[in-house]
C-alpha positions as CSV (number, residue, x, y, z in Angstrom):
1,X,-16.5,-7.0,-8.9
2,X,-17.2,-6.1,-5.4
3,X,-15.6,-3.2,-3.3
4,X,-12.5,-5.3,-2.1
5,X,-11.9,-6.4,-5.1
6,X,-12.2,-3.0,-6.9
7,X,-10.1,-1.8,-3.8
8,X,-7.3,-3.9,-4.7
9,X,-7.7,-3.8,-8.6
10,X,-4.9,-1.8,-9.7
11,X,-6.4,-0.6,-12.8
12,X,-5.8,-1.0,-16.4
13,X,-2.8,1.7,-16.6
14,X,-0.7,0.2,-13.9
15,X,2.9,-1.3,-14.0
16,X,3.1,-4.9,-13.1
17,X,5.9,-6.3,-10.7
18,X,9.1,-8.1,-12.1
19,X,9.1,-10.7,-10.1
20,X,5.4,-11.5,-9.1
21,X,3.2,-10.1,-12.4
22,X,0.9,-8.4,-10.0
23,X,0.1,-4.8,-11.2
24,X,2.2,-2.1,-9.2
25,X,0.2,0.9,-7.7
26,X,1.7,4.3,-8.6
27,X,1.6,7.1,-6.5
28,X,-2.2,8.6,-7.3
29,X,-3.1,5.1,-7.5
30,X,-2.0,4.1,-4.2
31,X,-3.3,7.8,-2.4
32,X,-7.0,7.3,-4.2
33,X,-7.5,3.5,-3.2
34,X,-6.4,4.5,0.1
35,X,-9.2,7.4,0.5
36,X,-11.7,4.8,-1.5
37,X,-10.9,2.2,2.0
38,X,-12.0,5.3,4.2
39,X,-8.4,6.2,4.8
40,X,-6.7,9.6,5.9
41,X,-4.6,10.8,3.3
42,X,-1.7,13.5,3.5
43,X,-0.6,13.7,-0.1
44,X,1.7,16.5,0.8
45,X,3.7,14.3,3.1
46,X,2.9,10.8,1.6
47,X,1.3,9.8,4.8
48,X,-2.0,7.6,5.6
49,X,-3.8,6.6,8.6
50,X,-6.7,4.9,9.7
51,X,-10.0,7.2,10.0
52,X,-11.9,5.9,13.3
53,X,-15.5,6.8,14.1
54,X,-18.7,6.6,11.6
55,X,-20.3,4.4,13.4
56,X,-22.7,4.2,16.2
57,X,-23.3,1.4,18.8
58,X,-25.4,0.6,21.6
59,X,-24.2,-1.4,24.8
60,X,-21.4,-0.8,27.4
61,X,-18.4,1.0,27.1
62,X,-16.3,-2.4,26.4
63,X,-18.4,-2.8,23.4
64,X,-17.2,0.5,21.9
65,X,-14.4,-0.5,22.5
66,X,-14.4,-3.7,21.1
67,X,-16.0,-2.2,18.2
68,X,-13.1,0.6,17.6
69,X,-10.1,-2.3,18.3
70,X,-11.8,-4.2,15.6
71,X,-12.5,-1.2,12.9
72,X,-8.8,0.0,13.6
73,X,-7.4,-3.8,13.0
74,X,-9.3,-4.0,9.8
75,X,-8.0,-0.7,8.3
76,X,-4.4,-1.3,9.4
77,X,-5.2,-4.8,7.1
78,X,-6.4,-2.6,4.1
79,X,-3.4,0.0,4.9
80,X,-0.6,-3.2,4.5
81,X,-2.3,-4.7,1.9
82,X,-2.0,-1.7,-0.2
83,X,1.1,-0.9,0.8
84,X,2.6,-4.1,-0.4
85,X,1.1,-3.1,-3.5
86,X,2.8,0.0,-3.6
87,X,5.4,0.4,-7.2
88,X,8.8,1.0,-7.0
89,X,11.4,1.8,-10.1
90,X,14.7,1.3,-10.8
91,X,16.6,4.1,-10.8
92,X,19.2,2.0,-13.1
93,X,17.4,0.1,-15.5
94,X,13.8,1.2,-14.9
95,X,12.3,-2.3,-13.6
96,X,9.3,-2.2,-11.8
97,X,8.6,-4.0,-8.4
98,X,5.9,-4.5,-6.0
99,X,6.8,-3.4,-2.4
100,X,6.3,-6.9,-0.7
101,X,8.6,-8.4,-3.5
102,X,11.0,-5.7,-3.0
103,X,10.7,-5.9,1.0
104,X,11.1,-10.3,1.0
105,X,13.1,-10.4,-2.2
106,X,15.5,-7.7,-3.0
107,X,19.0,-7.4,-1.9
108,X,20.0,-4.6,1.0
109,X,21.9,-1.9,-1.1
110,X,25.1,-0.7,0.9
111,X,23.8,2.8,1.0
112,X,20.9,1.6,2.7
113,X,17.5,0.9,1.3
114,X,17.1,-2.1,-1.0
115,X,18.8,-3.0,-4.2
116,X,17.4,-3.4,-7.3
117,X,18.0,-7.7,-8.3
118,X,18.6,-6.5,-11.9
119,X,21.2,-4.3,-11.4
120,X,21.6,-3.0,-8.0
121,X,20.8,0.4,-8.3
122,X,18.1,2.0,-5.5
123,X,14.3,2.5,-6.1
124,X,12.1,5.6,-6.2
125,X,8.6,5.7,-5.8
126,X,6.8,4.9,-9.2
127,X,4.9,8.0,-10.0
């Protein structure tokens, strides 16, 4: 398997979605695939970003540029794509779903956030 799909392989010990059967990334899970892509990681505050630089190039200053635009495109692509992995559970009835089913599926919960389709209760980060 190559490093894309290692990347994206969720591992043996993962959830899998509800609704799509894909495996669900918990919290470590997503935070080490992210630094495995190259990516910035803040567990403390839950936040990654794209890490620029690494490289070196020769030509004029609008290849650089070219060549950061393109780096910074393809780790935004990584970021999403794990992202949309991402697990959330119930906070009702404990089901596990994958953040893109949750973000193109789910129901808007009246106290904001989504709703779980099962039972409508909110989501919390599966751990």
């Amino acid at each position: 398997m190559g490093f894309f799909g290692k990347l994206f392989d969720g591992g043996a010990d993962s959830a899998l979605c509800l609704r799509c059967g894909k495996k669900a990334l918990r919290s470590e899970e997503f935070f080490a695939k992210c630094e495995e892509a190259g990516l910035a990681v803040d567990r403390d505050t839950g936040e990654v970003k794209a890490r620029l630089g690494g490289f070196s190039t020769f030509g004029t200053m609008m290849d650089a540029s070219a060549m950061i635009a393109g780096q910074r495109r393809s780790q935004q692509e990584i970021v999403e794509a794990l992202e949309n992995q991402r697990g959330f559970r119930c906070t009702g009835c404990g089901a596990v779903y994958c953040m893109k089913c949750l973000f193109n599926h789910a129901p808007a919960h009246p106290g904001g956030g989504k709703a779980c389709p099962k039972c409508e209760s909110t989501f919390e980060l599966l751990g």
